[in-house]
C-alpha positions in Angstrom: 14.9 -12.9 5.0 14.2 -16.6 5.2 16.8 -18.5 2.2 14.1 -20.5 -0.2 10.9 -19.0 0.1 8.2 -19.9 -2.2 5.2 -17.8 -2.9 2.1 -18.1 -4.9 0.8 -15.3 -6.5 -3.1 -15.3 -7.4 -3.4 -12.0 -9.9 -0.1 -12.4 -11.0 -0.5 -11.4 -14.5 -2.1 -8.1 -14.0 0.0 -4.8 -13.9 1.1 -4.8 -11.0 1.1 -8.5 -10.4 3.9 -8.9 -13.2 5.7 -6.6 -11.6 5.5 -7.7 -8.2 6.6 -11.7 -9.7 9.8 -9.8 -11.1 10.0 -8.1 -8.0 10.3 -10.7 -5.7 12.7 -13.2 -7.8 15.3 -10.2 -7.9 15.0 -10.8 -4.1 15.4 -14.5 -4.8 12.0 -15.4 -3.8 10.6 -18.3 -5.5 7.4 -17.5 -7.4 4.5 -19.4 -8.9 1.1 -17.8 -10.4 -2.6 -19.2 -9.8 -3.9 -18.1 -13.7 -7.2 -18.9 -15.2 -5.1 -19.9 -18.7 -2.0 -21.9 -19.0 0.9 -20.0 -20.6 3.6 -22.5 -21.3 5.9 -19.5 -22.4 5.6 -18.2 -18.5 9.0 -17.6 -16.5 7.1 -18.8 -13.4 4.9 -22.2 -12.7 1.7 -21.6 -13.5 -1.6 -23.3 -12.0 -4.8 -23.4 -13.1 -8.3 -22.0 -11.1 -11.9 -20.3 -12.0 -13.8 -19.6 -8.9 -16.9 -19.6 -11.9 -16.1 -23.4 -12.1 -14.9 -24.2 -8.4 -11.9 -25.9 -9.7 -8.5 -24.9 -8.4 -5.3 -27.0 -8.7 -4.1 -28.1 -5.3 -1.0 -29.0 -6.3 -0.2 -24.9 -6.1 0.3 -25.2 -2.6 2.8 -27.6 -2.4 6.2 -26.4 -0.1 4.1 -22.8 -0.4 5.5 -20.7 2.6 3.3 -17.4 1.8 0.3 -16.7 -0.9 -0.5 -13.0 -2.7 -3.9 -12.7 -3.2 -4.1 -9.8 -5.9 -6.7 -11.1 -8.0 -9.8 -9.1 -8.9 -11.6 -7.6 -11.8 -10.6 -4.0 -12.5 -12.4 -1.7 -10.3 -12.4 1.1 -12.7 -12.7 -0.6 -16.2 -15.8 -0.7 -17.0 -19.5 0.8 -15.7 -20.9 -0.4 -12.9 -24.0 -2.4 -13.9 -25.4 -5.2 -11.7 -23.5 -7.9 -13.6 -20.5 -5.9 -13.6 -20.6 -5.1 -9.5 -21.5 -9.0 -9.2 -17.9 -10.0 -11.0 -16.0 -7.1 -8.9 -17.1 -9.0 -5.6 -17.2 -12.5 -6.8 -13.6 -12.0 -7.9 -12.3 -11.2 -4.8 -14.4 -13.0 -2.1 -15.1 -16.2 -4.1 -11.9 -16.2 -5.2 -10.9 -16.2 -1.5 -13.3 -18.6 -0.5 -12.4 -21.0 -3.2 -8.3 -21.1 -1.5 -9.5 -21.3 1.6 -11.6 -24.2 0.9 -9.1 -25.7 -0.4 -6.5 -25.1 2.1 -8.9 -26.5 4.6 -9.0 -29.9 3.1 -5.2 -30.7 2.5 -2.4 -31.1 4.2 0.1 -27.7 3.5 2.9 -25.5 5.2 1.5 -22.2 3.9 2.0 -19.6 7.0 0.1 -16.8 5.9 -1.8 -15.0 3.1 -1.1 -11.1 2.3 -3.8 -9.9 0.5 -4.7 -6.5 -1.8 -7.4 -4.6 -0.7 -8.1 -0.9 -1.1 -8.6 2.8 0.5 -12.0 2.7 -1.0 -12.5 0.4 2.5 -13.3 3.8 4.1 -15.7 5.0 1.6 -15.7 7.2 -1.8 -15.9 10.4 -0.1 -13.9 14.0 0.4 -14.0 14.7 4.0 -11.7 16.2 6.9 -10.9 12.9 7.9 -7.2 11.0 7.9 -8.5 7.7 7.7 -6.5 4.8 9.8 -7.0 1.0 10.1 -9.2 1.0 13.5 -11.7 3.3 11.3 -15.3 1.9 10.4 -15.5 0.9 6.7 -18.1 2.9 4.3 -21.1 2.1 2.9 -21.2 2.6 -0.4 -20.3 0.2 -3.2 -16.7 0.1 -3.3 -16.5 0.1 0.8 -18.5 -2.9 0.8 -16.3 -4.8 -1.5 -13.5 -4.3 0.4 -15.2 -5.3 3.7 -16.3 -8.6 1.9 -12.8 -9.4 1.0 -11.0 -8.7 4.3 -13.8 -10.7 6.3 -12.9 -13.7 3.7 -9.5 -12.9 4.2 -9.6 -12.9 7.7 -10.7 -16.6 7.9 -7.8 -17.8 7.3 -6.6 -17.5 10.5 -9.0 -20.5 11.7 -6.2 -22.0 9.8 -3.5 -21.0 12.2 -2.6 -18.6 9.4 -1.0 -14.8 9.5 -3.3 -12.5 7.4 -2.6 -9.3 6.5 -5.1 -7.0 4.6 -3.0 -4.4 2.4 -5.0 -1.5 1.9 -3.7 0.3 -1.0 -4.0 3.7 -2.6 -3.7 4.5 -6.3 -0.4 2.8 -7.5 2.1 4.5 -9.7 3.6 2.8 -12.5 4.9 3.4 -15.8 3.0 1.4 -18.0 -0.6 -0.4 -17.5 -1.9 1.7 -14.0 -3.7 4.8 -13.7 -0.9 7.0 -13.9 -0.7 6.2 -17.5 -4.4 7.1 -18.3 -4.1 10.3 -16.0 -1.3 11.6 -18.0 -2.6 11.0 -21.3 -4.5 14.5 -21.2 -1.3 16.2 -20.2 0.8 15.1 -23.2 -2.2 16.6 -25.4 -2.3 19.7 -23.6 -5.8 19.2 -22.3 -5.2 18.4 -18.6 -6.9 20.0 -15.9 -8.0 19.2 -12.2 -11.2 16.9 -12.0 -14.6 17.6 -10.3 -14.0 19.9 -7.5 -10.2 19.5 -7.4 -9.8 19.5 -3.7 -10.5 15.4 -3.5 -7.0 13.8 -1.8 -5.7 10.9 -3.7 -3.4 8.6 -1.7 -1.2 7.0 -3.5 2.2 4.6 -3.7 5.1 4.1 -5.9 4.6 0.6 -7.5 8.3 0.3 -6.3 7.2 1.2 -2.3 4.2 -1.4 -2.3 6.4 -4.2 -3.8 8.9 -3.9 -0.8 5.7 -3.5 1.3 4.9 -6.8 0.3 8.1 -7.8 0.9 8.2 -7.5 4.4 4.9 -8.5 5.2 6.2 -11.7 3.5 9.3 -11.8 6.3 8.1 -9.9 9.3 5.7 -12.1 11.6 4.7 -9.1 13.7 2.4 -7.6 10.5 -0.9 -8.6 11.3 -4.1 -7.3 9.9 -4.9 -4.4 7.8 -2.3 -1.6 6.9 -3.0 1.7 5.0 -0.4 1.6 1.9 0.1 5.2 1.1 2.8 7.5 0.8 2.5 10.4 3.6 1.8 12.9 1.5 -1.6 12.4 0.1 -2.0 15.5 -2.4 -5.2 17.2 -3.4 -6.8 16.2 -7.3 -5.5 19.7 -8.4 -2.3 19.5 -7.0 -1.5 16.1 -8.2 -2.9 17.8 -11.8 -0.2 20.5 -11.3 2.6 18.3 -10.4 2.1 16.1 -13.7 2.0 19.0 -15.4 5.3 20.7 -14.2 7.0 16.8 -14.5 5.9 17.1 -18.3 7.0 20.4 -18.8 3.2 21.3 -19.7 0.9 24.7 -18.9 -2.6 24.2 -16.9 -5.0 26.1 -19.1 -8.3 24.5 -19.0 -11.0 24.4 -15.9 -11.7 21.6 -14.0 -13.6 19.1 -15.4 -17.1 19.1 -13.9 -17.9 16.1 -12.0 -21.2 15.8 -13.7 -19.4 15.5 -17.0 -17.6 12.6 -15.8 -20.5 10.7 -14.6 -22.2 11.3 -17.5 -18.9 9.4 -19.4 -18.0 7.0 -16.5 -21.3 6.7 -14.7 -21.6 5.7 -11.1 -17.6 4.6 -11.2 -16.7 8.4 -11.4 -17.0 8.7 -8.2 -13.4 6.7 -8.0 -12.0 9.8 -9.3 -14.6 13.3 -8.1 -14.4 11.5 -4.5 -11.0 11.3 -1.7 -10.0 11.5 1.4 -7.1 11.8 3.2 -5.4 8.5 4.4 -2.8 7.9 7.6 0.2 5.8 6.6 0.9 6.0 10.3 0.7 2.2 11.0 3.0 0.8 8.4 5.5 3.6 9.3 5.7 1.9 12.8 7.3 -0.8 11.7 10.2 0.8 10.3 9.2 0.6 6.9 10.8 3.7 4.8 9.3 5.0 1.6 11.6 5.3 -1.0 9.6 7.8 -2.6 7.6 9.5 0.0 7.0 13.0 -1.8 4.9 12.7 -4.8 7.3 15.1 -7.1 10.3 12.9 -6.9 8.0 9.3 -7.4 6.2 11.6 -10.8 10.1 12.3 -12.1 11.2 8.7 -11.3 7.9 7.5 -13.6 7.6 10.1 -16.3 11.0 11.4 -17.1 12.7 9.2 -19.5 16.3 8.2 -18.3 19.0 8.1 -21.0 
């Protein structure tokens, strides 16, 4: 690894953004955050930028070698409504748009930009298919964000840039991701499979996609998109079942019909009723190894408490 690199993280307060920051100065990286609030009381230099307002603080990408774009509103949080699908895309692709702007008008050193995106690029749908990178994006709502972003993305490189288009899977972490809410109905004894059950959910050890990161950050030969999965995507009710033997807890309830969660969730249930199957083919070309490739072992390493 280059000595003294310097990184600036756009996102870097959410869950996994806070993570990542503690991440990579363990690996004595240096980090700064792009923030829409100052927080004096922040470990890392904070900047200030609204994409709402235009304004972004240039002086972020002073002696920056390699910018994280994480930023974006929660895909899940809340139902989709116009307004709501509006703010989903405007916070990734204006968000983009306003850096690159701003790139293209100053002088800077930054080399690349490695930026989140998601599996929904291929579509909220259970098919056959083991989706890789050369596959055609969806077209549904989620699909279409992501193919917004990575176009955005993808400019950089009139900037003699190295992008790289992360396409991850459902993260696990202990606190503040979705394993957390997926759990919940475990420790009360009401967990069961959702919808039809047989929906794949790829997904990635929080610890995996950080050293993912990683090396994108130090390896010049990662270019363009890469699936981030674990190989061993797992089916909704196996995934149920493996929480539950982790917790020590008994299946006893059916599977949740998917019309009772899109008559709680709405037109976002899809996120969880929908899945497919998703290679991790590319990235395992480069030599990468998955800490926790299996799902059992990555469920103990978040769920069991350590003495």
């Amino acid at each position: 690894m280059e000595k003294g690199l310097k990184v600036l993280i756009t996102g870097g307060t959410g869950s996994v953004g806070r993570k990542l920051c503690e991440f990579l100065t363990e690996q004595h990286v240096e980090v700064s955050i792009l923030s829409r609030r100052k927080n004096n009381n922040s470990k890392y230099k904070t900047y200030l930028w609204d994409h709402e307002q235009y304004l972004i603080d240039t002086d972020a990408f002073e002696d920056i070698d390699y910018i994280i774009h994480l930023a974006g509103a929660g895909i899940a949080d809340k139902r989709w409504t116009e307004s709501r699908k509006k703010e989903i895309l405007d916070s990734r692709v204006k968000t983009t748009a306003l850096i690159y702007k701003a790139l293209a008008k100053s002088k800077h050193k930054v080399k690349g930009i490695i930026s989140a995106s998601a599996v929904g690029y291929y579509g909220q749908t259970t098919t056959d298919n083991n989706f890789k990178e050369e596959d055609q994006p969806g077209t549904d709502f989620v699909a279409s964000v992501c193919k917004a972003w990575e176009t955005a993305v993808n400019k950089f490189q009139d900037l003699d840039m190295r992008t790289v288009n992360l396409r991850i899977g459902i993260v696990l972490m202990k606190k503040g991701g979705a394993l957390e809410k997926m759990t919940q109905p475990f420790y009360w004894n009401v967990g069961s499979p959702l919808g039809s059950g047989k929906q794949m959910i790829p997904w990635i050890h929080l610890t995996d996609l950080n050293r993912i990161i990683l090396q994108a950050i130090n390896s010049s030969e990662m270019q363009g998109p890469y699936n981030c999965c674990a190989p061993d995507p797992v089916s909704n009710s196996e995934f149920s079942r493996q929480i539950a033997t982790v917790l020590g807890k008994r299946i006893w309830l059916p599977k949740v019909p998917s019309w009772v969660l899109r008559l709680i969730l709405g037109r976002r249930s899809v996120l969880l009723t929908e899945g497919s199957r998703v290679s991790s083919e590319k990235i395992l070309k480069t030599k990468f190894e998955f800490k926790y490739p299996k799902l059992l072992p990555a469920l103990q390493n978040l769920l069991v408490s350590k003495p």
